[in-house]
VOBA-1610 file (N, C-alpha, C; in pm, whole numbers, padded with zeros to 5 digits, always signed):
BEGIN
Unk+14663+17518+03463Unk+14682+17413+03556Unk+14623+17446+03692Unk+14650+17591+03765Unk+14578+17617+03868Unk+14458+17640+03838Unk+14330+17646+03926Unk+14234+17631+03941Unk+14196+17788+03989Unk+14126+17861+03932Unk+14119+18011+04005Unk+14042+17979+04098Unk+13977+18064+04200Unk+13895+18072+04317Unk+13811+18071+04309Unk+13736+18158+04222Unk+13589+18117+04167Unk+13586+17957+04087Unk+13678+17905+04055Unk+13671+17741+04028Unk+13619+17656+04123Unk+13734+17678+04201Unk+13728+17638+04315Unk+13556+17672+04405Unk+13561+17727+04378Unk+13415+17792+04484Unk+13292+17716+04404Unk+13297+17718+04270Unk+13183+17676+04196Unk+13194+17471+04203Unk+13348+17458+04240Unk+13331+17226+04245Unk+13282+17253+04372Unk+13322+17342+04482Unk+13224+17319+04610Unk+13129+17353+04641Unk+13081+17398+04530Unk+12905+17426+04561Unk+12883+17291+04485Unk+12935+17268+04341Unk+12892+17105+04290Unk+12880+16986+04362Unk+13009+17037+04452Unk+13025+16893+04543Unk+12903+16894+04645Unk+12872+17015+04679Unk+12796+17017+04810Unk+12640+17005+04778Unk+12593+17074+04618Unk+12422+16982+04555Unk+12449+16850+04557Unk+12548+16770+04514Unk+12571+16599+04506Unk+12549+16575+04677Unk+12643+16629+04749Unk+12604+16556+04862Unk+12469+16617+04949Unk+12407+16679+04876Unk+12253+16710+04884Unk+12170+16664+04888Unk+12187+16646+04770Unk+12098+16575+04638Unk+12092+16394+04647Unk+12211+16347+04682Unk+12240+16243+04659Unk+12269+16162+04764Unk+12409+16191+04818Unk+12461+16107+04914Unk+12345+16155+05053Unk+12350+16273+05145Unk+12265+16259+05226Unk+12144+16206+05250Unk+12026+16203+05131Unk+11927+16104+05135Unk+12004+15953+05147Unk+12069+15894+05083Unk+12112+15754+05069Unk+12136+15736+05221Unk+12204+15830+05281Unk+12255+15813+05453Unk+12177+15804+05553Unk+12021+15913+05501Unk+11950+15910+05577Unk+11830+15725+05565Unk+11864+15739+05442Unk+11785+15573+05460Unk+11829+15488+05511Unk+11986+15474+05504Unk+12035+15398+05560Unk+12036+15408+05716Unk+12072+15505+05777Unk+12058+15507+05885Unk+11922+15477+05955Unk+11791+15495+05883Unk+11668+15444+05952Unk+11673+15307+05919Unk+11742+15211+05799Unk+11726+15058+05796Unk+11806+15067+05894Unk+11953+15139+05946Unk+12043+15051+06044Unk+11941+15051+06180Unk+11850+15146+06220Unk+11757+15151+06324Unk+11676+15021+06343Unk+11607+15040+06232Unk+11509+14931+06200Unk+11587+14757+06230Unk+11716+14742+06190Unk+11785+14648+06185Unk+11824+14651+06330Unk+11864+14729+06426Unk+11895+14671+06577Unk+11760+14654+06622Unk+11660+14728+06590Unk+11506+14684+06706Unk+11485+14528+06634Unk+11494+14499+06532Unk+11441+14378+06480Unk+11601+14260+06587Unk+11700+14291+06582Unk+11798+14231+06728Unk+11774+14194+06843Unk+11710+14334+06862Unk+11705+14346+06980Unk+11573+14208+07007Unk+11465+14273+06926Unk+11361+14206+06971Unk+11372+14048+06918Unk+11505+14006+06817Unk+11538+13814+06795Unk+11586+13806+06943Unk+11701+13899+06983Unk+11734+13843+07114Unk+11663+13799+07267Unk+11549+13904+07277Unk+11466+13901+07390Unk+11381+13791+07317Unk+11344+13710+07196Unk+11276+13641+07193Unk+11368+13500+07210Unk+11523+13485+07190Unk+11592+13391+07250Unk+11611+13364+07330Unk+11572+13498+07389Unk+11622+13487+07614Unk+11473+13355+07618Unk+11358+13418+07572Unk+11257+13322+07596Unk+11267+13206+07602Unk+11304+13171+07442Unk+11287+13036+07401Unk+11419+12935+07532Unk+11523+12990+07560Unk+11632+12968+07613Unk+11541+12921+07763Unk+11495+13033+07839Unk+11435+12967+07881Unk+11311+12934+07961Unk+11224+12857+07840Unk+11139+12825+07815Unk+11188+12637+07839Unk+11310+12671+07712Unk+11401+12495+07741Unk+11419+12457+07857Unk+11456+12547+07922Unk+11509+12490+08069Unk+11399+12458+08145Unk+11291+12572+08151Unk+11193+12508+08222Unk+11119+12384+08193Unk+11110+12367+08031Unk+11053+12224+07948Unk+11141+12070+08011Unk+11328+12143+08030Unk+11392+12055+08039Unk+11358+11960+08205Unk+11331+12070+08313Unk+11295+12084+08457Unk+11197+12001+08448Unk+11066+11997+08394Unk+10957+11929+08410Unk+10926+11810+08328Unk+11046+11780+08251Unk+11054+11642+08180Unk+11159+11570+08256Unk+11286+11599+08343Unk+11334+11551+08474Unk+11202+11505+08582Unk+11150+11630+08620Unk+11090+11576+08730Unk+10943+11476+08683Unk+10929+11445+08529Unk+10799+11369+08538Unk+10876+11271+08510Unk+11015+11261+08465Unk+11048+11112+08488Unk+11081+11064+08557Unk+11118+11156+08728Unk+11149+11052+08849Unk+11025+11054+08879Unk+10918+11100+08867Unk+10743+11059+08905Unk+10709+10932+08855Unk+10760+10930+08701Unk+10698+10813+08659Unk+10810+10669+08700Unk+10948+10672+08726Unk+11025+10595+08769Unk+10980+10583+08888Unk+10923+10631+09040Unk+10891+10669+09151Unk+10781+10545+09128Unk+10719+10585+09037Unk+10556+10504+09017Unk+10559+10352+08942Unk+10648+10337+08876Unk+10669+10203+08837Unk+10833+10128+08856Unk+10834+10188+08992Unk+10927+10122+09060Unk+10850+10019+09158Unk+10734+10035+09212Unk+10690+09843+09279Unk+10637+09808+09169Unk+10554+09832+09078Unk+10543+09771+08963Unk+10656+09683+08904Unk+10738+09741+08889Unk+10886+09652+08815Unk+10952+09546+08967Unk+10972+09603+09051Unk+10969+09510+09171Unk+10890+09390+09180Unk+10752+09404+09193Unk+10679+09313+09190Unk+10697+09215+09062Unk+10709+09272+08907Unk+10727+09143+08858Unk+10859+09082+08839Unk+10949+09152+08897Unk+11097+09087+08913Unk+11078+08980+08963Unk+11028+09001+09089Unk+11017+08878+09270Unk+10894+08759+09197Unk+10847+08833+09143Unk+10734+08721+09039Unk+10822+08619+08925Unk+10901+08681+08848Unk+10971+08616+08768Unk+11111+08535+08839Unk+11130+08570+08937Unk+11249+08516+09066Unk+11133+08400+09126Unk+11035+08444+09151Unk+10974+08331+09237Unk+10925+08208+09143Unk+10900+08228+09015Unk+10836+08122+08908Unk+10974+08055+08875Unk+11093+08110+08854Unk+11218+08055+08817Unk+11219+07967+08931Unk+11256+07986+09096Unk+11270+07931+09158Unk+11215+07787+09199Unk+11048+07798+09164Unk+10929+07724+09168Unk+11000+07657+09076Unk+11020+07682+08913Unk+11050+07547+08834Unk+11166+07421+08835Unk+11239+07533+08946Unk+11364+07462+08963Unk+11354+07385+09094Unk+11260+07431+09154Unk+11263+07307+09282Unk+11170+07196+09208Unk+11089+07195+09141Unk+10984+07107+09049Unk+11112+07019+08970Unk+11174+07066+08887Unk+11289+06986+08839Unk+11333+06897+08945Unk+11398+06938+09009Unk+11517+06867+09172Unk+11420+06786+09158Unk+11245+06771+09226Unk+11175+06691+09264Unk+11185+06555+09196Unk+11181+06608+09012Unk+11134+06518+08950Unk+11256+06409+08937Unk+11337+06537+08950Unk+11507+06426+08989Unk+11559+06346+09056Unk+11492+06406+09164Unk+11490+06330+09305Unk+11379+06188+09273Unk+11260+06164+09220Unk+11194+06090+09205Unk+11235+05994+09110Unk+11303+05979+09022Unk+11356+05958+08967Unk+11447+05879+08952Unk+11516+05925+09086Unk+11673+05857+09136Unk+11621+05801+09235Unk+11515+05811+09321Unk+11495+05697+09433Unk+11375+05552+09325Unk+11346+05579+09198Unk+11263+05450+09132Unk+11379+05352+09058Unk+11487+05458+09011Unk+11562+05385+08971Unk+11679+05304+09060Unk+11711+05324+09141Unk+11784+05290+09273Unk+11662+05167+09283Unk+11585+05137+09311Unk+11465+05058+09385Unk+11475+04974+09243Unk+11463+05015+09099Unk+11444+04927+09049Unk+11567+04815+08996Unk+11706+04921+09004Unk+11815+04874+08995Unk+11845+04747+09124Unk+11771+04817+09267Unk+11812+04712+09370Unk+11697+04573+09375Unk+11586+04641+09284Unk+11536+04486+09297Unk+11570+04430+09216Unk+11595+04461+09070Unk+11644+04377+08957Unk+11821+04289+09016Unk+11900+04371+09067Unk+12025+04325+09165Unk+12060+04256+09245Unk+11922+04230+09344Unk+11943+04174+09432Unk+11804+04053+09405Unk+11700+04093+09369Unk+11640+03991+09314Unk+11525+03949+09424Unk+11538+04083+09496Unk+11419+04079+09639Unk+11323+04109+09634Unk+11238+04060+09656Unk+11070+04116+09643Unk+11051+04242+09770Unk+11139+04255+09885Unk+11141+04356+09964Unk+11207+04450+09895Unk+11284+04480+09810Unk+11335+04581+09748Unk+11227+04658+09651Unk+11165+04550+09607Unk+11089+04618+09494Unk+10916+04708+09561Unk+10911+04638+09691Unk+10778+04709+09761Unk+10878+04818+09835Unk+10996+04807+09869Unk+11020+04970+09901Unk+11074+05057+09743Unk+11077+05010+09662Unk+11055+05110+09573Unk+10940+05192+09527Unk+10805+05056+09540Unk+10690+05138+09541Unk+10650+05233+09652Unk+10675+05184+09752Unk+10681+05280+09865Unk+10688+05421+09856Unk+10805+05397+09790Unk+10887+05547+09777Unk+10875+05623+09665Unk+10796+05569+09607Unk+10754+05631+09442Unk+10603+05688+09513Unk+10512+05565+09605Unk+10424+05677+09676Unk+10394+05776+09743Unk+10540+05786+09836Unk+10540+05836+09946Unk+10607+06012+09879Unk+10647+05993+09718Unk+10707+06105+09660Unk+10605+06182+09613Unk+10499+06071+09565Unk+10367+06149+09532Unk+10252+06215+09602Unk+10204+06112+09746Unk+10167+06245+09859Unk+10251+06251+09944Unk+10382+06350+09910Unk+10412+06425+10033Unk+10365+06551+10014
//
């Protein structure tokens, strides 16, 4: 059951060719992939610092070309606002006019047919001319 000394002496020389032989190469590879594996880190990380920023500066100069280009087609968009404000306005005083013309032929023709005056009916023409050159 006990193990004499020379037993003993001969599993630790066994043990110590295995970890010779065996385990220390395996450690030593490993330890040059674990090397190999932080420089390949190191160098994803310093290439994230880049890209990181790289964004910001991409982000900086797509801000500032869009208040350039807002800057630049801001009287552009002005101008055809006051254009589309001024043509609205134009059609709507053109309407009133035609309304207005309208209501002074029919008034004239209502007051000559009403009253049955031949002076009613020359100030209706009157005023149907006087709508056309003013």
């Amino acid at each position: 059951m006990y193990k004499t000394l020379e037993e003993h002496k001969e599993q630790l020389q066994q043990h110590g060719e295995v970890i010779h032989q065996d385990i220390l190469p395996r450690l030593e590879i490993l330890e040059k992939e674990h090397l190999v594996f932080k420089q390949e880190m190191t160098s994803i990380k310093t290439d994230l610092i880049g890209v990181q920023k790289g964004q910001k500066d991409l982000e900086v100069t797509v801000m500032k070309d869009g208040k350039e280009t807002r800057e630049l087609l801001k009287p552009f968009a002005d101008h055809v606002l006051k254009q589309v404000e001024y043509e609205a306005e134009t059609e709507r005083e053109i309407q009133i006019k035609k309304l207005d013309l309208k209501g002074k032929v029919t008034v004239a023709l209502y007051g000559a047919v009403g009253s049955g005056g031949i002076v009613t009916i020359i100030l209706g023409i009157l005023a149907v001319f006087k709508a056309f050159f003013k």
